[in-house]
N, C-alpha and C positions, 0 to 999 in steps of 0.2 A: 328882904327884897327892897329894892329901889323906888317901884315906882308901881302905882294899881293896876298897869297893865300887865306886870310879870304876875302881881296876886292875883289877876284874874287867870289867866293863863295856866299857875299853876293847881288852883281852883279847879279847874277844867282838865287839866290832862293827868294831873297827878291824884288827888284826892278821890278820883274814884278808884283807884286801886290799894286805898288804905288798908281793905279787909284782906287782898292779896298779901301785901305787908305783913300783917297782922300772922295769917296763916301761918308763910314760911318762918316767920319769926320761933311761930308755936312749934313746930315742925323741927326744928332747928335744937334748939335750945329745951326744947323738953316740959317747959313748966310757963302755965299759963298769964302768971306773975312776971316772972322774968322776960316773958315774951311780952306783954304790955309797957315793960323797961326799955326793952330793947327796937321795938318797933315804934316807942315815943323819940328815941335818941335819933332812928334813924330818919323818921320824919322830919325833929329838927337839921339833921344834915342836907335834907332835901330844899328843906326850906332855903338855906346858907349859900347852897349851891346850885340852884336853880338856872341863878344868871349863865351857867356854861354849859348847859342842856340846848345843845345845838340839834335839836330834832329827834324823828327817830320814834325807838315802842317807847312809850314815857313809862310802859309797865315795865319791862324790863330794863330802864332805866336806875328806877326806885324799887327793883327787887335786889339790882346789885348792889345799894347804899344798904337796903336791910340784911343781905348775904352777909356783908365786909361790917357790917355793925354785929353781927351774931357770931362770928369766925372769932372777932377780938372779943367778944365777950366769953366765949368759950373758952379761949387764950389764956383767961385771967382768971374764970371762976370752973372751968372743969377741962384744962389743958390734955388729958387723960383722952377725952374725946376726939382730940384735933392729934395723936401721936399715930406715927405711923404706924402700918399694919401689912401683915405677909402676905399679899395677894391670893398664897395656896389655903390660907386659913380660910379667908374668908369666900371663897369658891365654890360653890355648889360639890364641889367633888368631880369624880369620874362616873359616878351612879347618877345623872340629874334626877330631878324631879319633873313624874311626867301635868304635863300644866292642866290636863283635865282632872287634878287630882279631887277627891271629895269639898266639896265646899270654897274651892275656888276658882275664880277666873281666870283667863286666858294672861291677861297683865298682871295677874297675883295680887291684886289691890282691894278685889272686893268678894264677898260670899258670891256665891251660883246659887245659895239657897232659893227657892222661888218666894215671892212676896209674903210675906204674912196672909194670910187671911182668917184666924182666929187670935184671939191674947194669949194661948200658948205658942204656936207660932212664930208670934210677935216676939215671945220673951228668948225663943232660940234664935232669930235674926239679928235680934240687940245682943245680943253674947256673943255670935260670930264676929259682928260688927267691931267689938271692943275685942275679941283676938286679931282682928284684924290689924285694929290701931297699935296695940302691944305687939305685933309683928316687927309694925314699919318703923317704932322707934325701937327696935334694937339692932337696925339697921346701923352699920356704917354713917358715917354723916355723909358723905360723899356719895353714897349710894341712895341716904336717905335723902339726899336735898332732888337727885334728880329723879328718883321717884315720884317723889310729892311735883316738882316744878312739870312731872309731864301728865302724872296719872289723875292729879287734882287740880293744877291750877288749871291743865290744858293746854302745855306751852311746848312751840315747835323743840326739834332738836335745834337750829341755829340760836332763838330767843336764851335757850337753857345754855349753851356755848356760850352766846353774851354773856349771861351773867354769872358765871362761873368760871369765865376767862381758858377756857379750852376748846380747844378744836371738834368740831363735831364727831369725831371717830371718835373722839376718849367719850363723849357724852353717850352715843350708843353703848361705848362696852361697859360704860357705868351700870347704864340702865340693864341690860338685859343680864348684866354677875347681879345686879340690884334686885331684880324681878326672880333670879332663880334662887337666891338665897331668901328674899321673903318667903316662895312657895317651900322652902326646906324650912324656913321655920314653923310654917304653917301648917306642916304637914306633921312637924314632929308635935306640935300643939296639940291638934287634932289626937293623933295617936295615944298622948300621953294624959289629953283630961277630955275626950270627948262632952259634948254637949248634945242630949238626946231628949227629945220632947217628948214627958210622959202619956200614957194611953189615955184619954179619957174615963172618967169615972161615970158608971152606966147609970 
């Protein structure tokens, strides 16, 4: 930066969405190492390039530089991830999945279980919780980036459009093959190692 008033500026618009950063980084890339590599590189780019931040979400700004920072890192160290894929593969099918299904939510993102209220409880909500997460990273990247960009960061369909450079129709049919293939993962999860909170001992 040139001059104290771009570092104050970028101080102010940009640094509070480091942990944004951070997230889709994690998100992205899988490993929470690599994702503190990769969300440093891209904050240096932010830095660099600040001066041509002509306005605008500053968050979706600095999620596109951590995107296009994760995309080449992917490129270089697990290209496998970023190869094309048969859209009928990865489909829900012809059978969907109905979305009230056991243990999850309407956006396939989180347990339905109701809150804990004892430490066994606790221990079967922390379990869903991590099939949850083991869900969404076996997502698609592309599926998984707008999943996480809507279900967690919280970000419109046009913001997610920004930063992943496609039209809002492709960002919806992302999301909703994105949200029916978690719940088919989720459900075969389920099926295949249920988690069942033992009885009490009297």
């Amino acid at each position: 930066m040139t001059n104290s008033y771009q570092r104050e500026q970028f101080e102010q618009l940009v640094l509070p969405h480091m942990d944004a950063a951070y997230n889709l980084a994690r998100w992205l890339v899988r490993n929470p190492h690599d994702a503190e590599d990769v969300a440093q590189e891209a904050m240096t780019r932010a830095i660099k390039f600040f001066s041509g931040f002509r306005g605008g979400d500053p968050r979706a700004w600095l999620l596109t530089i951590v995107r296009n920072s994760c995309f080449t890192w992917l490129g270089r160290n697990r290209a496998k991830d970023l190869a094309e894929f048969d859209e009928e593969t990865h489909s829900p099918g012809a059978n969907p999945v109905a979305v009230n299904s056991p243990g999850i939510s309407a956006h396939g993102n989180q347990s339905s279980i109701p809150g804990p209220a004892n430490p066994e409880a606790m221990a079967v909500a922390q379990a869903e919780s991590a099939r949850v997460r083991r869900a969404l990273e076996e997502l698609p990247v592309i599926f998984r980036e707008a999943v996480v960009m809507r279900e967690i960061e919280g970000m419109s369909y046009k913001e997610i459009a920004d930063v992943t450079n496609v039209s809002v129709g492709t960002v919806m049919s992302r999301l909703s093959r994105g949200r029916d293939r978690l719940r088919a993962i989720l459900v075969e999860s389920i099926r295949t190692n249920p988690v069942r909170q033992e009885e009490p001992i009297p």
